[in-house]
C-alpha positions as CSV (number, residue, x, y, z in Angstrom):
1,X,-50.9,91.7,-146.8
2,X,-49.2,91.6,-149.9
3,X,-47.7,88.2,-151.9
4,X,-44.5,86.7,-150.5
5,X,-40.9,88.6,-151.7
6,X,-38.7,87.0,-154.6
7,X,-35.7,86.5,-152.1
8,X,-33.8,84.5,-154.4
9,X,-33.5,87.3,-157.0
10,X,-32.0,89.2,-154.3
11,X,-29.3,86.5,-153.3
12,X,-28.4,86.6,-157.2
13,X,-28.4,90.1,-157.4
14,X,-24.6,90.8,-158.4
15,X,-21.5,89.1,-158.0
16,X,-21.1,89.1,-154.7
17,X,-24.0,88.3,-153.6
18,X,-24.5,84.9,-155.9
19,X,-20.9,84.3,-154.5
20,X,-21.5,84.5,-150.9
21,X,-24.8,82.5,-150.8
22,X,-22.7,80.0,-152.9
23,X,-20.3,79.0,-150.8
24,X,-21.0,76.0,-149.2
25,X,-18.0,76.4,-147.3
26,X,-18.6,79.8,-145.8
27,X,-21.7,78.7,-145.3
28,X,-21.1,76.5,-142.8
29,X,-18.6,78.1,-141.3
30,X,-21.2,80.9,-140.5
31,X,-24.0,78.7,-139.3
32,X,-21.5,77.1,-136.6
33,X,-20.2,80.2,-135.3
34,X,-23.9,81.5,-135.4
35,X,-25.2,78.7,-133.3
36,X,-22.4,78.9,-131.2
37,X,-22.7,83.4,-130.1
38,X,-26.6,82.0,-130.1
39,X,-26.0,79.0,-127.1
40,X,-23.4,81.2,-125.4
41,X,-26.5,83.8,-124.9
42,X,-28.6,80.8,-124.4
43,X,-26.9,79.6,-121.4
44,X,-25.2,82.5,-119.7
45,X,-28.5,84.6,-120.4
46,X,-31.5,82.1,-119.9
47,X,-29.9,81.1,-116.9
48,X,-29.1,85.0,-115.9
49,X,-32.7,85.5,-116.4
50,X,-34.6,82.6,-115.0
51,X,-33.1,84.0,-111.6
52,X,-33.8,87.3,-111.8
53,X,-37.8,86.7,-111.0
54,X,-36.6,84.4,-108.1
55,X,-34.3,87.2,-106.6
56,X,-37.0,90.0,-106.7
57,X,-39.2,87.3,-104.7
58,X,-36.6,86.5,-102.5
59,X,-35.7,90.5,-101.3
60,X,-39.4,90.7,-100.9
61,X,-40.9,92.2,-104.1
62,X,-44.5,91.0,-104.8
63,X,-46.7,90.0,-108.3
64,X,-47.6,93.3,-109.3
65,X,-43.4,95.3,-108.5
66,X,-42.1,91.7,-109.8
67,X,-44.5,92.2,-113.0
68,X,-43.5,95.9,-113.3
69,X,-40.1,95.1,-113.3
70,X,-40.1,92.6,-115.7
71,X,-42.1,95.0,-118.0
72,X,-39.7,97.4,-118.0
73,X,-37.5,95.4,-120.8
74,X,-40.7,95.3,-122.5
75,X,-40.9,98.9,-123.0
76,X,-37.3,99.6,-123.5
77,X,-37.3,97.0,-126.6
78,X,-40.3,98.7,-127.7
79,X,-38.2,102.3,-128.2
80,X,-34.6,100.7,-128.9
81,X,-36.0,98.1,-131.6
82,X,-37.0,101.4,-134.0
83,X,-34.2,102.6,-133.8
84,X,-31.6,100.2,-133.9
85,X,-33.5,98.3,-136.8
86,X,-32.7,101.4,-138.8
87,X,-29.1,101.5,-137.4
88,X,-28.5,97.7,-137.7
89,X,-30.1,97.7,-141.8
90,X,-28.1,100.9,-142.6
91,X,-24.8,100.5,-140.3
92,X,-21.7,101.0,-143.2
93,X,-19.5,98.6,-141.5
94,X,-16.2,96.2,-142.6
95,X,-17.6,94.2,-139.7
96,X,-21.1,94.1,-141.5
97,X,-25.1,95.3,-140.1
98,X,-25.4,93.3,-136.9
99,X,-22.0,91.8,-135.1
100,X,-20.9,95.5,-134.0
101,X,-23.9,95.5,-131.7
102,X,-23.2,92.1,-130.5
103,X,-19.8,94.1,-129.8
104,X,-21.3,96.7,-128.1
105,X,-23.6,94.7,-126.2
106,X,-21.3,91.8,-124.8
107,X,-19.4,93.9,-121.6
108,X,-22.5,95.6,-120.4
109,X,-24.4,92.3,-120.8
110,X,-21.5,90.6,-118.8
111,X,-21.3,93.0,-116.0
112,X,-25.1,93.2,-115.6
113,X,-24.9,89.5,-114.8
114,X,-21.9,89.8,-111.9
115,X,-23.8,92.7,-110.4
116,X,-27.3,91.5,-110.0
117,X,-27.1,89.2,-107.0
118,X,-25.4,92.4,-105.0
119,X,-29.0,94.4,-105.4
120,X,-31.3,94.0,-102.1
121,X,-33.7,96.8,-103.1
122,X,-36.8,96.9,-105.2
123,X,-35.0,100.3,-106.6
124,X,-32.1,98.6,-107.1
125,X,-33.4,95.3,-108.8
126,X,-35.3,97.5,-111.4
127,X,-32.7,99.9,-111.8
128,X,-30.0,97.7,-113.1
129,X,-32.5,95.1,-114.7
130,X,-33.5,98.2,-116.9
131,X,-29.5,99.0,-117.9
132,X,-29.5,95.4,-118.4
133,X,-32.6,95.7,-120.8
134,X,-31.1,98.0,-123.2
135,X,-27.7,96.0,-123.7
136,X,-30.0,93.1,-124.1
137,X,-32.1,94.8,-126.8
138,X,-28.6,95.9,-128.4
139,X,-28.0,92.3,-128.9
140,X,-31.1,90.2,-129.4
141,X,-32.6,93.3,-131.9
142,X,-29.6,92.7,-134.0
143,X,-28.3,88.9,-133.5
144,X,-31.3,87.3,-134.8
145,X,-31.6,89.1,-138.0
146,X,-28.4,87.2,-138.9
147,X,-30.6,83.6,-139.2
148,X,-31.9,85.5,-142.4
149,X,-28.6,87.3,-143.5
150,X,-26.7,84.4,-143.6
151,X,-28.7,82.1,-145.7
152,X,-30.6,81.6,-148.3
153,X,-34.6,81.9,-147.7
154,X,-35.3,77.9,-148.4
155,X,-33.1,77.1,-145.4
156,X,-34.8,79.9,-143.3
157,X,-36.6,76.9,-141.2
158,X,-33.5,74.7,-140.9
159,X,-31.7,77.6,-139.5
160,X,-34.8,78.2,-137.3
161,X,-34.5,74.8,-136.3
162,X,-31.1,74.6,-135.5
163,X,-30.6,77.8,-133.5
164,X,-33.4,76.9,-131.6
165,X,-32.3,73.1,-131.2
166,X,-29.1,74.0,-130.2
167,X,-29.8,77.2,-128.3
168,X,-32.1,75.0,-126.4
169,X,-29.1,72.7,-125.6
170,X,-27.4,76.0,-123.9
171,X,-30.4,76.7,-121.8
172,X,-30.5,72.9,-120.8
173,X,-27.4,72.8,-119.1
174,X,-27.9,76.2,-117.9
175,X,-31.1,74.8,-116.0
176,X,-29.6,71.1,-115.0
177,X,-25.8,72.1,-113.8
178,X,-25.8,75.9,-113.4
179,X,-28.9,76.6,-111.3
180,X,-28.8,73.7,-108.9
181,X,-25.2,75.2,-108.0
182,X,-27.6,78.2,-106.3
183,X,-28.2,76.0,-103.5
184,X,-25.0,74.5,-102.6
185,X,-22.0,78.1,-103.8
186,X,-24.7,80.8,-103.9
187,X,-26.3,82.6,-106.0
188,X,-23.1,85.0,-106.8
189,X,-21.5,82.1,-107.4
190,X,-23.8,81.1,-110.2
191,X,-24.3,84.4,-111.9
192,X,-20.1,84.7,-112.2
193,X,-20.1,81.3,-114.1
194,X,-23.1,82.8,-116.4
195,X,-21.3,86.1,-117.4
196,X,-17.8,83.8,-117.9
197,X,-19.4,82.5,-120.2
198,X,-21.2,84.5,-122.4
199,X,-18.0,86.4,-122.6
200,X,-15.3,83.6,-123.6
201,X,-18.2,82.0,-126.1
202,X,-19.6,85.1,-127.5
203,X,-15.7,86.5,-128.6
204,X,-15.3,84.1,-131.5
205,X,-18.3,84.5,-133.3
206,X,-17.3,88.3,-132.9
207,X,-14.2,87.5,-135.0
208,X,-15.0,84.6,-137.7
209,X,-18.7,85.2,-138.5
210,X,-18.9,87.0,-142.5
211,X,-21.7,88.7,-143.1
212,X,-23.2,88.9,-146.8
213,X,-22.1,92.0,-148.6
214,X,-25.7,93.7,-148.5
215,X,-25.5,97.4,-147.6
216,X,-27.8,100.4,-148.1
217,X,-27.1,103.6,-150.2
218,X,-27.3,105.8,-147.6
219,X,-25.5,105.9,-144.1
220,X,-27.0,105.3,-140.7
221,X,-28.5,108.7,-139.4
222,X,-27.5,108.8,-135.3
223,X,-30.5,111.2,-134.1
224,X,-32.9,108.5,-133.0
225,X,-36.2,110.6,-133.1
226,X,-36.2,111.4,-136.7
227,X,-35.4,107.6,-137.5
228,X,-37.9,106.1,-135.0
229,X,-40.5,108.2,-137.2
230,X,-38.8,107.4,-140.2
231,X,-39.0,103.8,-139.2
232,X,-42.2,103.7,-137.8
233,X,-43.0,105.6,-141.3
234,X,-42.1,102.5,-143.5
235,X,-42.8,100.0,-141.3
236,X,-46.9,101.4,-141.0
237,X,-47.0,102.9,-144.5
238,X,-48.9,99.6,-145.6
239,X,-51.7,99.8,-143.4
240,X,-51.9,95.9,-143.4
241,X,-48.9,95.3,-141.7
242,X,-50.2,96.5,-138.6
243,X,-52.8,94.2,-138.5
244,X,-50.0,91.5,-139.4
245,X,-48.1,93.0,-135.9
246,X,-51.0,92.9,-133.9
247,X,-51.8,89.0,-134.7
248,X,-47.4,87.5,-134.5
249,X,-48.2,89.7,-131.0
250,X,-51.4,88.1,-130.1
251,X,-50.8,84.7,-131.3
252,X,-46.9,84.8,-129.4
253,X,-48.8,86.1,-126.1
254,X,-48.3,82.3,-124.2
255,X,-44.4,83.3,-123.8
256,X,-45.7,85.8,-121.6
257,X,-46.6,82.3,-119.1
258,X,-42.1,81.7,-119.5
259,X,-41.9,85.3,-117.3
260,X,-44.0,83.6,-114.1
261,X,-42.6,79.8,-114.4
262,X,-39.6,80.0,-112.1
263,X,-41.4,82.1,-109.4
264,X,-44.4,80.2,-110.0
265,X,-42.2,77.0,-108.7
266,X,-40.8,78.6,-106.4
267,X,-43.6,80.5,-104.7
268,X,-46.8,78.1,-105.1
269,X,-45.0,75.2,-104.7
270,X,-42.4,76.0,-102.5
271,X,-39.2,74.3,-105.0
272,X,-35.6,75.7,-104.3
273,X,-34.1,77.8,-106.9
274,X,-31.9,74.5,-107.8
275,X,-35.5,72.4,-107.8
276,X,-36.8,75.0,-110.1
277,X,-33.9,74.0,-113.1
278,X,-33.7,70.3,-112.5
279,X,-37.4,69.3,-111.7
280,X,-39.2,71.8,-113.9
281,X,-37.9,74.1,-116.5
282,X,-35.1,71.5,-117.7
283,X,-38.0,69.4,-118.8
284,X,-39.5,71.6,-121.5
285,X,-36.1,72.4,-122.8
286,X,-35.2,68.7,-123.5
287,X,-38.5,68.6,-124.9
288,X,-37.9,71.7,-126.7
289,X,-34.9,70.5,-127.6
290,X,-35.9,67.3,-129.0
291,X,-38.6,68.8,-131.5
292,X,-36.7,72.1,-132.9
293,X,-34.8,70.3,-135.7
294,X,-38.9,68.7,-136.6
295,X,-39.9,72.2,-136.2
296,X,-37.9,73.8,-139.0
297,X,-38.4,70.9,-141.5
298,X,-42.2,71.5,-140.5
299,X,-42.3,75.3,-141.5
300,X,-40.7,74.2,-144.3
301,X,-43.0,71.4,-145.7
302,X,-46.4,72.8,-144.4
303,X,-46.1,76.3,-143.8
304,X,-45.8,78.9,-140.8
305,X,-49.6,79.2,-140.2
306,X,-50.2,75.5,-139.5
307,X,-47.3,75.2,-137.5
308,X,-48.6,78.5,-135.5
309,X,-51.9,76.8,-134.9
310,X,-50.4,73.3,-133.9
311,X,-48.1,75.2,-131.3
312,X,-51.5,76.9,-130.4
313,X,-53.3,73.8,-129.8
314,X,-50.1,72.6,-127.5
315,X,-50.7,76.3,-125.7
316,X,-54.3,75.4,-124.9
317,X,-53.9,72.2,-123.2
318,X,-50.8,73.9,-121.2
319,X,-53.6,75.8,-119.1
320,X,-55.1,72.5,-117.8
321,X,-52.0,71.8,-116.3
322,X,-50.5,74.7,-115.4
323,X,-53.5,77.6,-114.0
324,X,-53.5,75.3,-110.6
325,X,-51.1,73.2,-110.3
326,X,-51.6,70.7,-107.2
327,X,-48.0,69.1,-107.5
328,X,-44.7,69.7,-108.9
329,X,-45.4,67.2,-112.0
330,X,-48.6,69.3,-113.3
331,X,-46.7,72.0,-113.5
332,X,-43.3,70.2,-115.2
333,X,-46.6,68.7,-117.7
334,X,-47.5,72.4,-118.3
335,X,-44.1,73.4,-118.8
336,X,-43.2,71.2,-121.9
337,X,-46.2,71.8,-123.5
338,X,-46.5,75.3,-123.5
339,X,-42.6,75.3,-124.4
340,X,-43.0,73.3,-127.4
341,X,-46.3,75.3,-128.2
342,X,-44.8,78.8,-127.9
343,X,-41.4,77.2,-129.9
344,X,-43.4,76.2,-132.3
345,X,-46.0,79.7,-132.5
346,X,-42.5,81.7,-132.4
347,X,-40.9,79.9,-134.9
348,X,-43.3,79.8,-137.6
349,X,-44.9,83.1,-137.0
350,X,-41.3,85.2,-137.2
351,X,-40.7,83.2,-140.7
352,X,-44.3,83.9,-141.3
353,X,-43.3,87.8,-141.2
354,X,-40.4,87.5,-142.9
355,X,-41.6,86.1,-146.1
356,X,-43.1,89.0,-147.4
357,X,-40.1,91.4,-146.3
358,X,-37.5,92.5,-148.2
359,X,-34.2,91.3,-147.6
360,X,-32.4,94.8,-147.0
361,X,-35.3,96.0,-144.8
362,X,-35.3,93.1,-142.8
363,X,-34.6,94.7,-139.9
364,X,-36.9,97.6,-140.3
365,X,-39.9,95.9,-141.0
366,X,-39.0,93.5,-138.3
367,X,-38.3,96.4,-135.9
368,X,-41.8,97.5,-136.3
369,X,-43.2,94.1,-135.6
370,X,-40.7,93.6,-132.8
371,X,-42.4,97.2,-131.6
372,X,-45.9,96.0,-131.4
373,X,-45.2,93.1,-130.4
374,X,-43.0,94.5,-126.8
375,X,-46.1,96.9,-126.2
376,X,-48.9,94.2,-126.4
377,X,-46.6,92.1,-124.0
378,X,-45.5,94.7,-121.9
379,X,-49.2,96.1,-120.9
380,X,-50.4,92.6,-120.6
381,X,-47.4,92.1,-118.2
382,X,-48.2,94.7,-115.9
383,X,-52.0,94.0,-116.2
384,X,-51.2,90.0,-115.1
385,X,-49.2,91.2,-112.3
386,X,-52.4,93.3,-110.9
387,X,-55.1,90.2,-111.7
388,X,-52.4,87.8,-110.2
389,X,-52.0,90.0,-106.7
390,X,-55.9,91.2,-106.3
391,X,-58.2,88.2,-108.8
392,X,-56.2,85.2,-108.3
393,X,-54.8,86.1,-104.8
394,X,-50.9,85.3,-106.0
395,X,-51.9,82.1,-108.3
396,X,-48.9,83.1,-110.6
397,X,-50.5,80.2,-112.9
398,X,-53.2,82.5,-113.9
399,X,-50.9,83.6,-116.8
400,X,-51.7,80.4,-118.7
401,X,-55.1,81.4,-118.7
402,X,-54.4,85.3,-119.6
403,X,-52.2,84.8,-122.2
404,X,-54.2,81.8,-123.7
405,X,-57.3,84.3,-124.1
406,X,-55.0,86.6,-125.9
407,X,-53.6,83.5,-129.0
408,X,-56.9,82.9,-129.3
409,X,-58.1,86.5,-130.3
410,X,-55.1,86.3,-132.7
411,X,-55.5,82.7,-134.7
412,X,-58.5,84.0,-136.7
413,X,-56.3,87.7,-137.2
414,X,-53.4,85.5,-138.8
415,X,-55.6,83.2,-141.1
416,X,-57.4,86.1,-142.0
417,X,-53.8,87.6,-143.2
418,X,-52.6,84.4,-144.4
419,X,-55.3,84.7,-146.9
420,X,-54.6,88.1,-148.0
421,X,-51.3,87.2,-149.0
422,X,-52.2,84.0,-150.9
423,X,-54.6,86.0,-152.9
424,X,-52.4,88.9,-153.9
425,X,-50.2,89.3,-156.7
426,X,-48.3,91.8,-155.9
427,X,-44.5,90.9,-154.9
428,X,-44.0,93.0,-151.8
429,X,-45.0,93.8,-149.0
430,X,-44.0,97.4,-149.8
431,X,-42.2,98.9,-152.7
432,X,-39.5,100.8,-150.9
433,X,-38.7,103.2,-154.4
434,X,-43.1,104.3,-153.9
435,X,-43.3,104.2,-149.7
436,X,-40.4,105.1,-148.4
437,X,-39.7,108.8,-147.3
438,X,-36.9,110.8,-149.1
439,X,-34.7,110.3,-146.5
440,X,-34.4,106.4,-146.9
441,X,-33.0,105.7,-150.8
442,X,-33.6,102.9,-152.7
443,X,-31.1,100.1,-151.7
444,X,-28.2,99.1,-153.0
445,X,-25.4,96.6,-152.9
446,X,-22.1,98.3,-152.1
447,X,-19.0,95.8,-151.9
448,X,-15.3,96.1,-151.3
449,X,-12.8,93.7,-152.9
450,X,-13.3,91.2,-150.2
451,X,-16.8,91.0,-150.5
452,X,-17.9,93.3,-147.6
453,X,-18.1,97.0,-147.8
């Protein structure tokens, strides 16, 4: 792993540049209408999605369709993240890289939600909850890339901090007003109010949200198999960097536990759908909640890796607590500490990666990562499903133990890596002008009058 990028040469590249990261204004302007499209999808999705596991359970699906269901958006992120990482860093758009996929994204994302609660098949579950996959990829791909668009790379942890601070707030009311509602209107009911929404909070940051004026030479090439290689290309052409995919995979591997917590509830311990939100997952979101602003002023004092390893530490206690859960309060214990853990892992580990990227192959190089990192989960997935269903005879706390075995083969892999960059003096991670194929230019800053191309 090569030495961390010079990203402030890069924010004072031209004019325009040095302008936009100046303006304190803009600035925070951009950071509210980022936090705001960020707790829209908090709330309307999180909620969305913490029912979706309960539903398959409640037609009749069992561990190992439920895990290969939820798999599915696994490997469709796998694909779409190559791809639209090359589309989203190469897009020649007034609107900018990312926001026209949020565009694209919001009506599919919105209608997925209305129509879920309608399915009463295993066919039909999967079926729509994989067109709901893609639209999802289309979004979260793209969206988050905007954290390090949109500010300078000392604030990168305070932005961390606050999206997930207040994207935690989103997902808290979500869990304490929306899905106790399941019980008393219905479930229709509470999907409906989800997709509302997303939609009416989601539209303004679709208007008022400037993007910096950072744009490639070359346009955004449409045929997805020669830019998946291309991608894949760059991303892999320092060999390191795979290694650096494997361990943000490993070490990230407890969220796999956030996949099984609802049906977990509801299945071992026999808690209502509104039980679920109020007396269990609302608890690690407040406590989530609570730390995230820490958080990002942690990454920023001490450093990713020992903020990945104090998440880890909160990980491993998790699996006391949560692989056999005798009551409804082990399991809420279990909850907050593995969401503060894997907050914490997540966090750091993303601004881990990003330090040695290049700002205008952000996405790319992110892509790549994003890649491994939906492959690991998703075979792990479908392997958890198998051990819950035929080892752990339907113990859906057995993920705490799976995915706790997998963070620890990864600690060593990241302080190994961590290392490597602290050691080198080179100033990339790759030098796009040596690596990258013809096809890819070296990039370059191309603004109109206003700033944006």
């Amino acid at each position: 792993m090569l030495a961390q990028i010079d990203h402030e040469a890069t924010e004072n590249a031209s004019e325009e540049t040095r302008h936009f990261y100046n303006n304190k204004s803009l600035f925070r302007k951009n950071i509210f209408w980022y936090i705001s499209g960020g707790s829209a999808g908090a709330l309307g999705f999180n909620t969305a999605q913490g029912l979706m596991p309960m539903h398959m359970a409640k037609i009749g699906m069992d561990p190992e369709q439920i895990s290969l269901a939820m798999s599915i958006r696994g490997w469709v992120y796998m694909v779409l993240v190559l791809y639209l990482s090359h589309l989203s860093d190469h897009l020649q758009c007034k609107w900018g890289r990312r926001i026209p996929f949020l565009a694209v994204s919001l009506p599919f994302l919105v209608l997925g939600m209305i129509f879920f609660p309608f399915m009463v098949t295993a066919f039909q579950c999967v079926a729509l909850f994989a067109i709901f996959s893609i639209f999802v990829a289309v979004k979260y791909d793209t969206y988050s890339l905007l954290t390090y668009d949109i500010a300078r790379q000392s604030r990168w942890g305070m932005m961390a901090g606050l999206a997930s601070l207040f994207g935690n707030v989103g997902i808290l009311v979500g869990q304490h007003y929306l899905m106790p509602l399941v019980d008393i209107h219905g479930e229709k009911y509470v999907y409906l109010l989800c997709a509302i929404y997303l939609l009416v909070a989601t539209l303004p940051t679709l208007l008022f949200l400037k993007e910096p004026p950072i744009r490639t030479a070359a346009r955004a090439r449409w045929n997805p198999f020669p830019v998946i290689l291309s991608t894949l290309a760059i991303g892999f052409r320092e060999k390191r960097n795979a290694w650096l995919f494997i361990g943000f995979s490993l070490v990230t591997a407890p969220g796999l536990a956030f996949n099984y917590l609802a049906v977990q509830g509801q299945t071992n311990l026999h808690m209502t759908q509104g039980a679920v939100g109020i007396q269990l997952l609302q608890w690690g979101t407040l406590a989530s909640m609570c730390m995230a602003p820490i958080l990002g002023l942690v990454v920023d004092r001490i450093g990713a890796v020992r903020v990945v390893f104090i998440g880890y530490l909160l990980s491993f206690v998790s699996v006391y607590f949560g692989f056999n859960p005798h009551t409804v309060r082990d399991l809420t214990v279990a909850t907050i500490l593995l969401t503060v853990g894997f907050n914490a892992m997540y966090m750091a580990g993303i601004v881990f990666v990003a330090g040695g990227i290049e700002r205008s192959y952000m996405a790319i190089i992110c892509g790549c990562n994003g890649a491994i990192s939906y492959l690991i989960s998703s075979v792990f997935l479908v392997l958890s499903g198998v051990l819950i269903k035929r080892v752990f005879s339907g113990n859906y706390g057995a993920i705490f133990l799976i995915s706790i075995c997998l963070a620890t083969l990864g600690m060593p892999l990241l302080f190994w890596l961590d290392r490597l960059r602290r050691n080198c003096h080179a100033q990339a991670i790759f030098i796009p002008s040596a690596v990258s194929p013809p096809s890819v230019p070296a990039v370059q800053e191309v603004t109109g009058e206003d700033g944006m191309t």
